[in-house]
C-alpha positions as CSV (number, residue, x, y, z in Angstrom):
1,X,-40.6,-20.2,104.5
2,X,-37.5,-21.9,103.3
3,X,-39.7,-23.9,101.0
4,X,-40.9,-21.2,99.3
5,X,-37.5,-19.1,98.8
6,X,-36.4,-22.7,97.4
7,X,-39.3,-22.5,94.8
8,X,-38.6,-18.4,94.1
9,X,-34.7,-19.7,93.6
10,X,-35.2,-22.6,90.7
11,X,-37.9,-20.1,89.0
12,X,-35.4,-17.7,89.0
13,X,-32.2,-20.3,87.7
14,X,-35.1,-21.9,85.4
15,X,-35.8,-18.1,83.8
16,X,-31.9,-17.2,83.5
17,X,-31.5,-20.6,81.6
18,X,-34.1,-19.9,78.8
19,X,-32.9,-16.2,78.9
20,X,-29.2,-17.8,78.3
21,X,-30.6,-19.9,75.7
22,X,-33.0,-17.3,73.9
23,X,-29.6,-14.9,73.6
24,X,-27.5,-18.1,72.4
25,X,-29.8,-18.9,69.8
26,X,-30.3,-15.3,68.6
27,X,-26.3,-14.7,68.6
28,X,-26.1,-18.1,66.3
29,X,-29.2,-17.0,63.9
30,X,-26.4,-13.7,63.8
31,X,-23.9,-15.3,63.1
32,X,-25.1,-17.6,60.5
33,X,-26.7,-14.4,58.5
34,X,-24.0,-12.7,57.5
35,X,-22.1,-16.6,56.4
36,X,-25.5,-17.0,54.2
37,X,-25.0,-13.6,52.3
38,X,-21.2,-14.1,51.9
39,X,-22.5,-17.7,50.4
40,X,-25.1,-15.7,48.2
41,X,-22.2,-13.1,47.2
42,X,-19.7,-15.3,46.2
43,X,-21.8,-17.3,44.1
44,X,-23.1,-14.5,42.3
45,X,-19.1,-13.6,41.7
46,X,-18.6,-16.9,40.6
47,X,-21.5,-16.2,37.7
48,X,-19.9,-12.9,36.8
49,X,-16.5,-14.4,36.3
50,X,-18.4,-17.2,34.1
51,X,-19.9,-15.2,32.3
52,X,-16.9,-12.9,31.6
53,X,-15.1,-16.2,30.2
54,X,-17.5,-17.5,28.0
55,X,-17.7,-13.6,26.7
56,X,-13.4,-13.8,26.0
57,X,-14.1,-17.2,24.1
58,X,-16.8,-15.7,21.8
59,X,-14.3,-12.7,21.6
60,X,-11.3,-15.2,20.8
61,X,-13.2,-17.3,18.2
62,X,-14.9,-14.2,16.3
63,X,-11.4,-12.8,16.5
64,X,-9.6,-15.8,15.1
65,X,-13.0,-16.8,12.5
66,X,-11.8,-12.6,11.2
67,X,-8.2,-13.6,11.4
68,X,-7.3,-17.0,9.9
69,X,-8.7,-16.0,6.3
70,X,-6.0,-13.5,6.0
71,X,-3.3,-15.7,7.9
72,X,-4.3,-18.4,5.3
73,X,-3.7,-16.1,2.5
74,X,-0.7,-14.9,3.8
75,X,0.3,-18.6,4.4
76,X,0.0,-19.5,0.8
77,X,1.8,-16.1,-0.9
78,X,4.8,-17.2,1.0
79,X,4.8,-20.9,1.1
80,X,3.0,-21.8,-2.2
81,X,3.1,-25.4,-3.0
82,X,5.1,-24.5,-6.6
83,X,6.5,-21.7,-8.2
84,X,7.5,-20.1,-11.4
85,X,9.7,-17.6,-11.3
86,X,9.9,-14.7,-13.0
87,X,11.8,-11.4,-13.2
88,X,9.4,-7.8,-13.2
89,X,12.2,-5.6,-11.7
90,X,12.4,-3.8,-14.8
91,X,9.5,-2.8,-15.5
92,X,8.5,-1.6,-12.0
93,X,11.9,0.2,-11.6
94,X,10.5,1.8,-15.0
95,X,7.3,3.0,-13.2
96,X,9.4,4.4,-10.4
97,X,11.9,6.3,-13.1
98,X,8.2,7.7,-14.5
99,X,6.9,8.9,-11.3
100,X,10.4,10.1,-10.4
101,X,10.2,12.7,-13.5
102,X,6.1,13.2,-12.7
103,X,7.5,14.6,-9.4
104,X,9.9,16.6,-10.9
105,X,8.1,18.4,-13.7
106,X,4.6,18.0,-12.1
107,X,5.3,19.7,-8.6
108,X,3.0,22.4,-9.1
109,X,0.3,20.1,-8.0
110,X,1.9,18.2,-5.4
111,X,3.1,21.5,-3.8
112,X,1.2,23.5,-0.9
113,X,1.2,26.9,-3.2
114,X,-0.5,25.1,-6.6
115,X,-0.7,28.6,-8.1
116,X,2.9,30.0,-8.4
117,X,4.3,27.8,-11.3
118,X,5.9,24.5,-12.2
119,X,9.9,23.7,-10.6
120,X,11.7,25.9,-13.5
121,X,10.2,28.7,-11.9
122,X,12.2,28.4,-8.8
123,X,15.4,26.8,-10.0
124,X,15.8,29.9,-12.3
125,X,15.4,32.1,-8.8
126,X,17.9,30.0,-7.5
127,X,16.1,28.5,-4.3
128,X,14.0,24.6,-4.3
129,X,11.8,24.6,-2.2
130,X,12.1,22.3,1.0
131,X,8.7,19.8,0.3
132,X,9.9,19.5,-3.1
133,X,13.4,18.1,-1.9
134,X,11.6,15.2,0.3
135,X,9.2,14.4,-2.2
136,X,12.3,14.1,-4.6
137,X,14.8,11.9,-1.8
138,X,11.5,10.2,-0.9
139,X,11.1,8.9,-4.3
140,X,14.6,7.9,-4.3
141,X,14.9,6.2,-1.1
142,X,11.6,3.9,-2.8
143,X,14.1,3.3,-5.9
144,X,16.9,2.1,-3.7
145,X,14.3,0.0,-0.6
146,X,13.3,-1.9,-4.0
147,X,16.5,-2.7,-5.4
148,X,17.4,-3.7,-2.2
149,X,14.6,-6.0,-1.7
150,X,15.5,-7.3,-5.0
151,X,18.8,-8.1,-4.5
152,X,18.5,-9.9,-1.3
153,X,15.4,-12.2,-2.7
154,X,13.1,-11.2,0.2
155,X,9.7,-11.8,-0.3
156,X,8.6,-11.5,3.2
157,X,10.1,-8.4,3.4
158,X,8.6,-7.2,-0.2
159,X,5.3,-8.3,1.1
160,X,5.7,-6.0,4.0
161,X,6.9,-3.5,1.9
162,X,4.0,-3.7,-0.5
163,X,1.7,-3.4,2.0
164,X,3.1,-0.4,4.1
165,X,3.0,1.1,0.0
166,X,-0.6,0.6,-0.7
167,X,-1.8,2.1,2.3
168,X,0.5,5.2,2.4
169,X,-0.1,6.0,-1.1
170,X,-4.2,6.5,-0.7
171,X,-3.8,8.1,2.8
172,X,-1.8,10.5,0.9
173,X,-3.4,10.9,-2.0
174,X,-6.5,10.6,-1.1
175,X,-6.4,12.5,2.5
176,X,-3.1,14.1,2.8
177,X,-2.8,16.0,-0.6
178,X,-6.0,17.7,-0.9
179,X,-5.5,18.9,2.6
180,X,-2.6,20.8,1.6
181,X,-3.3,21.9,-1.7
182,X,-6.8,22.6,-1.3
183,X,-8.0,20.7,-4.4
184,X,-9.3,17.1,-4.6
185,X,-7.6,14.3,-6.6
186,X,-11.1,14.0,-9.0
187,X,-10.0,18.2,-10.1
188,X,-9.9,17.8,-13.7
189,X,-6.8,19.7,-14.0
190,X,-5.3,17.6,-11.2
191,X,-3.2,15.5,-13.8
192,X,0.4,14.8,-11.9
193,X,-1.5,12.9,-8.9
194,X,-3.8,11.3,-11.6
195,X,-0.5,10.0,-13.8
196,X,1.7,9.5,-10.3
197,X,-1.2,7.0,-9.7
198,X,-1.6,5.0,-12.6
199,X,2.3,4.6,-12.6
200,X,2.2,3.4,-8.6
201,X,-0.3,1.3,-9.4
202,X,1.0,-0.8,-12.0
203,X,4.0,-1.2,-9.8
204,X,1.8,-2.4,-7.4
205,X,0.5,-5.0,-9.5
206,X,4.1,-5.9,-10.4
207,X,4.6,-6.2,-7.5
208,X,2.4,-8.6,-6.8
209,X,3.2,-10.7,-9.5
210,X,6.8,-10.8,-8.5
211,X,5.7,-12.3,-4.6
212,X,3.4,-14.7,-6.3
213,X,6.0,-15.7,-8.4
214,X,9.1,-15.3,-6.6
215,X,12.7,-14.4,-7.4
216,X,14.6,-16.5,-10.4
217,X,18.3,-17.7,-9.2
218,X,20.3,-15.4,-11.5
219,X,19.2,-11.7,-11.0
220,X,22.4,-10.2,-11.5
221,X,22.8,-8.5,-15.0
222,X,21.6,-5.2,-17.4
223,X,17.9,-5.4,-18.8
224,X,19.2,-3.9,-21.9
225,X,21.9,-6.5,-22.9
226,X,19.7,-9.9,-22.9
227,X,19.6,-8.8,-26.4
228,X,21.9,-7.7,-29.4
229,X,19.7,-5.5,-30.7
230,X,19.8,-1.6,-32.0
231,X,16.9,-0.4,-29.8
232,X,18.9,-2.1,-26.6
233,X,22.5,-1.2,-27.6
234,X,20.9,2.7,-27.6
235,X,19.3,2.2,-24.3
236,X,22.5,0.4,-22.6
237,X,24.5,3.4,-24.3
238,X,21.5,6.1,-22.7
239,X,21.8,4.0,-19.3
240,X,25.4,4.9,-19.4
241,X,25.1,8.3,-19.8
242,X,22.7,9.5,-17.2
243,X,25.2,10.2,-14.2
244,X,26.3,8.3,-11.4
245,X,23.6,5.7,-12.0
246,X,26.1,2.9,-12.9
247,X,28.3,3.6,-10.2
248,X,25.4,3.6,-7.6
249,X,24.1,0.6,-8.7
250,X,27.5,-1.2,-8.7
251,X,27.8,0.0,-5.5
252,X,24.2,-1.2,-4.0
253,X,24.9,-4.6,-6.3
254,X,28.4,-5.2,-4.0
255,X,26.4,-4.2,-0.6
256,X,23.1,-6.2,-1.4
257,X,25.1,-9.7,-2.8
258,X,26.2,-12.7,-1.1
259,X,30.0,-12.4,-2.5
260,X,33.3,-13.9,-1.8
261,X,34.7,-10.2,-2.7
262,X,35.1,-8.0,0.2
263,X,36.8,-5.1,-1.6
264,X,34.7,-2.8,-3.6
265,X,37.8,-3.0,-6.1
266,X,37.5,-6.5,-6.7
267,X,34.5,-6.5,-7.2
268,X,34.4,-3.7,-9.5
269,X,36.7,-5.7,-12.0
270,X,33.4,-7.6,-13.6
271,X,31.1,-4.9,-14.6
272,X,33.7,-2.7,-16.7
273,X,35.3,-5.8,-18.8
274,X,31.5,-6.8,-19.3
275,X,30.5,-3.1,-20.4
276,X,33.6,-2.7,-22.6
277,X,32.5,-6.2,-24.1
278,X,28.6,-5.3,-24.7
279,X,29.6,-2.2,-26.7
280,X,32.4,-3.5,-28.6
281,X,30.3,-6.4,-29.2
282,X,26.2,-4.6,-29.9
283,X,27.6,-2.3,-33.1
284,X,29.0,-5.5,-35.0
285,X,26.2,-7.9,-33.7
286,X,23.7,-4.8,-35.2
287,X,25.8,-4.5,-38.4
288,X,25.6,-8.1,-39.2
289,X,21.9,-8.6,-38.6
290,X,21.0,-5.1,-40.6
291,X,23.8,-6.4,-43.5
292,X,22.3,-10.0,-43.5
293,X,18.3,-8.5,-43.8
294,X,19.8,-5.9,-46.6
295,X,21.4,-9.3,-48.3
296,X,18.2,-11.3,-48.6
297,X,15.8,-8.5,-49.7
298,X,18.7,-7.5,-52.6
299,X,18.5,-11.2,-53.7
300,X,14.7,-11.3,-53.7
C-alpha cells in the first residue's frame, strides 16, 4: 500500500517537472520571438537609413557637378588673373537717357489703356497718370543705382545688379506687359518696347564689358571735356542747360566719393572753377584749330 502511493507520488513530481519544463521552454521560444523580429526590424531600418545617405550624396554631387560651373565663372569675372580697364559709363548712361525719353513719348504702349493717345494727351488735361509716374521714377532710380555703382567701383555689386536687370526686363516684357496691354511684344506696331529693348540691351552688354574689365582709377570728370573740340564744347554747353542735372550729379559725386571734404560747400568749390575754365577755355581752343585749318588750306 505505501509502496504503491510512493510510486503514484514520483509519477506525479516526475509529470509536474516536464510540465514545468515544457511551459519554461515555451515562455523562452516567447520571449526570444519578439527579440528576433526587433533584430529583423532594425536591420531593415539600418538599410533604409543607408540607403537614404547614399541618395543625399548623389543629390549633393549632382547638385554641386550643376553648381561649380557657374561658381567657376563667377570666380573668374571677379577675380580675373589681369585686367584692363576701361571706362563704358557713358555710353550706357546714354542708353538709359534714350530709354528715359522712349518712356516718355512712347507711353501709349507701355500703358494699360494703349488706345487713348500718347502722354501730351493727358498733360494738356492736366492729370499724369499714376503707372506712368513709376515707370518714369523707375527709370530714374536705374540712372541713379548706376551711377552709384560707378562711383563706388563695385563690381560685385554691378554684377548683382546686372543680373537682377536681365531677368526683370524679359519677365516684364515678355510676361508682364502683354498681360496688361493685351498685345504681344512681336505686334508690329508695338515699337516703344521693341526700341526700349534694343537700348537695354546694349547697356547690358556694356555692362558686361565694364565687369570684365573693371573700373579705371580716375573716374571722376565730364565725358564731354576730354576733348577741345566744337561738337563737345556744344554738348558740355547742352549738358549745362538741361536742369538740375549738374547739381544732382555734384551732389551724388560728394555722397558716392571717398573725400577728405565733409561739407557739401567745400566740395562744391572744384566743379564751378573747372566749368568756368572749360568754357572760357573750348571757344579759344575751337577758334584756334578752325583759324589754323582756314591758314593752311589759304596757303595751299
Amino acid at each position: 500500500m505505501i509502496h504503491s502511493d510512493l510510486q503514484h507520488y514520483l509519477a506525479l513530481s516526475i509529470r509536474n517537472i516536464e510540465d514545468l519544463s515544457y511551459s519554461d521552454e515555451t515562455q523562452r521560444y516567447q520571449e526570444v520571438e519578439p527579440l528576433s523580429n526587433f533584430v529583423t526590424q532594425d536591420d531593415k531600418e539600418i538599410e533604409i537609413v543607408q540607403k537614404l545617405l547614399e541618395a543625399s550624396e548623389n543629390m549633393q554631387k549632382k547638385c554641386w557637378a550643376t553648381v561649380s560651373p557657374v561658381r567657376q565663372f563667377i570666380t573668374r569675372i571677379l577675380s580675373p588673373p589681369f585686367r584692363i580697364a576701361k571706362d563704358y559709363y557713358a555710353m550706357m548712361f546714354f542708353c538709359d537717357f534714350i530709354n528715359f525719353f522712349t518712356v516718355w513719348f512712347g507711353y501709349s504702349s507701355f500703358g494699360t489703356s494703349p488706345g487713348v493717345g500718347d502722354i501730351t494727351t493727358y498733360l494738356q488735361e492736366n492729370r499724369v497718370p499714376m503707372p506712368f509716374l513709376f515707370m518714369l521714377l523707375f527709370q530714374f532710380g536705374l540712372i541713379i543705382i548706376d551711377r552709384g555703382l560707378y562711383l563706388r567701383k563695385d563690381v560685385k555689386k554691378r554684377l548683382i545688379f546686372h543680373i537682377v536687370i536681365s531677368f526683370a526686363m524679359h519677365i516684364f516684357l515678355f510676361i508682364a506687359l502683354p498681360a496688361m496691354t493685351g498685345r504681344s511684344f512681336t505686334d508690329p506696331d508695338n515699337n516703344a518696347p521693341k526700341l526700349w529693348y534694343i537700348f537695354k540691351s546694349i547697356y547690358l552688354l556694356l555692362s558686361a564689358w565694364q565687369i570684365k574689365s573693371g573700373y579705371p582709377t580716375r573716374i571722376l570728370g565730364n565725358c564731354f571735356t576730354k576733348k577741345y573740340t566744337f561738337v563737345n564744347s556744344t554738348l558740355f554747353m547742352l549738358y549745362m542747360l538741361v536742369p538740375f542735372l549738374y547739381d544732382m550729379r555734384l551732389m551724388m559725386d560728394w555722397m558716392w566719393t571717398d573725400t577728405s571734404t565733409n561739407s557739401t560747400a567745400a566740395w562744391a568749390m572744384g566743379p564751378p572753377s573747372q566749368r568756368s575754365l572749360i568754357e572760357s577755355d573750348m571757344p579759344i581752343l575751337v577758334k584756334i584749330t578752325y583759324s589754323i585749318s582756314r591758314n593752311s588750306k589759304s596757303n595751299t
